[in-house]
N, C-alpha and C positions, 0 to 999 in steps of 0.2 A: 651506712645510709639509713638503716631505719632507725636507729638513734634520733638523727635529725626528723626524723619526720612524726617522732615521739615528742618531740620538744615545740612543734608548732603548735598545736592544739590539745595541751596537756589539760583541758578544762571537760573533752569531752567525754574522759574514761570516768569520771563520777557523774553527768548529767543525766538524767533522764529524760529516754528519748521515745518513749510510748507514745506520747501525742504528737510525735512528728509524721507529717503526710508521708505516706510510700508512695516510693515514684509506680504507678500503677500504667502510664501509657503505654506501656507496651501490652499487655496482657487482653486478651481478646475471649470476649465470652463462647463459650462451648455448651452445647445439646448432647443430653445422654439419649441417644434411642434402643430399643428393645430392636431384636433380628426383624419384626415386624413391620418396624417403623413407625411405633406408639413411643411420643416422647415420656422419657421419665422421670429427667431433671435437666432444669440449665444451672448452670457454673459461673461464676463471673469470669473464671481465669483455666485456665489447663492445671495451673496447679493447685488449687482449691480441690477440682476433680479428683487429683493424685492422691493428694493428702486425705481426703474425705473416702477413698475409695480402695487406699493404697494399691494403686497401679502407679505403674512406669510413666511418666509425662513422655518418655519418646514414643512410647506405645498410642497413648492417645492423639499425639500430631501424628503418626504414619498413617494412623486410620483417618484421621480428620485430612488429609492428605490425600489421601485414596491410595496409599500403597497396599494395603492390608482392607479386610473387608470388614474384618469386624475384630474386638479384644475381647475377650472373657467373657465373651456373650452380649456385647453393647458395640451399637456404628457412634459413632462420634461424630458429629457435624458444625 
């Protein structure tokens, strides 16, 4: 089956695909706050946060969640 499914769109493994939009609807901006509650950065996405900060993306939704009170020393909102 993936044979077939090599053979549909065999034009797309050499395009370049940089300038195509990322489906981004789904991704929801996030607030870094200090234990204080002095903002310190917004995010556009949870994992912009991640990457840029390497922490866990499950870490930041449980706290933006309210399961957890704070990660590494920041609330997430």
């Amino acid at each position: 089956m993936a044979s077939s499914r090599n053979r549909l769109f065999p034009f797309l493994k050499n395009t370049d695909r940089s300038g195509w939009k990322k489906n981004d609807s789904n991704s929801k901006p996030v607030a870094r706050d200090d234990l204080e509650g002095n903002l310190l950065k917004e995010y556009p996405s949870i994992t912009v946060a991640s990457r840029e900060l390497h922490l866990d993306k499950k870490a930041i939704i449980q706290v933006a969640k309210e399961k957890y009170k704070q990660w590494n020393g920041f609330v997430w909102m």
